[in-house]
C-alpha positions in Angstrom: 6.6 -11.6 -61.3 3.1 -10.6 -59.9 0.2 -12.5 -59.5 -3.4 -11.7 -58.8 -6.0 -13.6 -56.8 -5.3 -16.8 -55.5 -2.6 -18.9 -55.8 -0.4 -21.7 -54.7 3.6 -21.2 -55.2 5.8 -23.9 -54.5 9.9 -23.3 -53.9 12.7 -24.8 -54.3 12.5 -27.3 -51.6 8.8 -28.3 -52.5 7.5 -26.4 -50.1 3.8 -24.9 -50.5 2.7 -21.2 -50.1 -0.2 -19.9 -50.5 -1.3 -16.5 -51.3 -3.3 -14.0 -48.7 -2.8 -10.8 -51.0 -5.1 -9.4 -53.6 -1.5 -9.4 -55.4 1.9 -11.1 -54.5 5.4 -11.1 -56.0 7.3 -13.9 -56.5 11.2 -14.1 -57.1 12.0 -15.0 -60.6 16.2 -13.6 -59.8 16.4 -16.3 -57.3 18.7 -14.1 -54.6 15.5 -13.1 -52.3 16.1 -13.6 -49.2 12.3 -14.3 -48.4 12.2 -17.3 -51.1 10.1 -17.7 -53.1 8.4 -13.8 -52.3 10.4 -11.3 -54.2 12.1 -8.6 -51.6 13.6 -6.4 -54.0 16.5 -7.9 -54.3 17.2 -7.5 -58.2 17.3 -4.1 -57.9 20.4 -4.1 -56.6 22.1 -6.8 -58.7 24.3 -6.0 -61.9 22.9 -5.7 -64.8 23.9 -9.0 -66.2 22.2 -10.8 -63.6 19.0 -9.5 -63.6 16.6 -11.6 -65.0 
């Protein structure tokens, strides 16, 4: 998932992060290994468990 501008994303642990790029990608597979930025991760994953 992408998001523009500013934003505040909070993981799995309730951990904050804020954003510092004009646009940022967040996880929504839930195997990044950069949780909760996206790393490309579901490319790779079967078909089935993409989301």
């Amino acid at each position: 998932m992408l998001l523009r501008g500013k934003h505040v994303v909070e993981d799995a642990d309730g951990n904050l992060h804020e954003t510092r790029r004009p646009v940022s990608a967040v996880c929504r597979c839930g195997k990044s290994a950069l949780q909760p930025w996206c790393d490309g991760t579901h490319k790779v994953l079967p078909e089935r468990d993409r989301p």
